[in-house]
C-alpha positions in Angstrom: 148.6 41.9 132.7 145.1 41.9 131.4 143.2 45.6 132.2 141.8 45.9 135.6 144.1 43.4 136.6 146.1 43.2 139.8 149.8 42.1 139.8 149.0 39.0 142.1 145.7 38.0 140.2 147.9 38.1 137.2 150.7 35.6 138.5 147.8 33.3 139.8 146.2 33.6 136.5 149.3 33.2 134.2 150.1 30.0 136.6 147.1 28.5 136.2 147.4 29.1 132.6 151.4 27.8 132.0 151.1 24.7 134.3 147.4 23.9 135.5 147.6 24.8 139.2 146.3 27.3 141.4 147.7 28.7 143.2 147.4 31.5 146.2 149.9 34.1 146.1 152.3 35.7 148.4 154.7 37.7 149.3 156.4 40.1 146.3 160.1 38.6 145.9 161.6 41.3 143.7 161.3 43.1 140.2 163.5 42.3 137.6 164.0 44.1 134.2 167.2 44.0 131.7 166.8 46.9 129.5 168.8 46.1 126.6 166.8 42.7 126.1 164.0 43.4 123.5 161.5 40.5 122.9 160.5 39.9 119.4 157.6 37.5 118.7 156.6 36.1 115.2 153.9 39.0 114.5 156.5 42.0 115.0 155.6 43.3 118.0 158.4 44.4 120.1 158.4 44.5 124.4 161.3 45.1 127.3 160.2 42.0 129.5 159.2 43.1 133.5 159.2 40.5 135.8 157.7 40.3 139.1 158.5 37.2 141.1 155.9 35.9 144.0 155.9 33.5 146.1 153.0 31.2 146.1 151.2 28.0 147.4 149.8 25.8 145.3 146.1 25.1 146.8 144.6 22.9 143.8 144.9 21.7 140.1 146.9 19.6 138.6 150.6 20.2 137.4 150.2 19.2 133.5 151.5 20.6 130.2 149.1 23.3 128.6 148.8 25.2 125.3 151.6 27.6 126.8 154.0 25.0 127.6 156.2 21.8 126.1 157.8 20.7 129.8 157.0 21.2 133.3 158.4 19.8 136.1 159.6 20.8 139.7 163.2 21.2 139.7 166.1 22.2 142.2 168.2 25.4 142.1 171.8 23.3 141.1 169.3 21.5 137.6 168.0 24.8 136.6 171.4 26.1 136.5 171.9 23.6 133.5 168.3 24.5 131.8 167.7 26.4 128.6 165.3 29.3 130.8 163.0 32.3 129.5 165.3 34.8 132.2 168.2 34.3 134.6 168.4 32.6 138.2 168.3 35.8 140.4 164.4 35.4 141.2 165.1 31.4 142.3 168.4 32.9 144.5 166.7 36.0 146.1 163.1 33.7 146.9 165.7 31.5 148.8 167.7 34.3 150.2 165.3 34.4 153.3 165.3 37.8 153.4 161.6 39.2 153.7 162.7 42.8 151.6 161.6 42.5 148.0 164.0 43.1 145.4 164.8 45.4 142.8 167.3 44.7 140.5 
């Protein structure tokens, strides 16, 4: 999140920025964090990921690859299952859960 930054204008921002559409966002689906999984990138600097899953609507742009991305696409729960992803499918099962509670795991 950039400072002064709200969690849901970061999502719509970080969207817009990975695949080129905008999006308006919803309801919180949950907060996920795994501890013991350190993220290293090429300059050193070191972070625990935090992820906060939203729904959204997409309400314009186009989906396209951008400087953040190689692939983009819109896929079904059962093909993710076989893709090489960032985190795990918890966020993708609790969105489709239908359960309005957010969360927390």
């Amino acid at each position: 999140m950039d400072p002064g930054e709200s969690a849901s204008e970061c999502c719509a921002r970080e969207v817009l920025e990975e695949t080129g559409l905008v999006v308006r966002v919803g309801r919180l689906i949950g907060v996920y964090f795994t501890p013991h999984k350190i993220i290293e990138y090429a300059d050193g600097n070191r972070r625990q990921s935090l992820l906060l899953s939203f729904e959204a609507e997409v309400i314009g742009g186009e989906l396209c690859i951008t400087d953040e991305t190689t692939e983009v696409g819109y896929f079904s729960p059962e093909q993710m299952k076989s893709m090489a992803l960032w985190g795990s499918l918890d966020d993708v099962a609790d969105a489709l859960s239908g359960l309005d509670a957010a969360f927390v795991r």
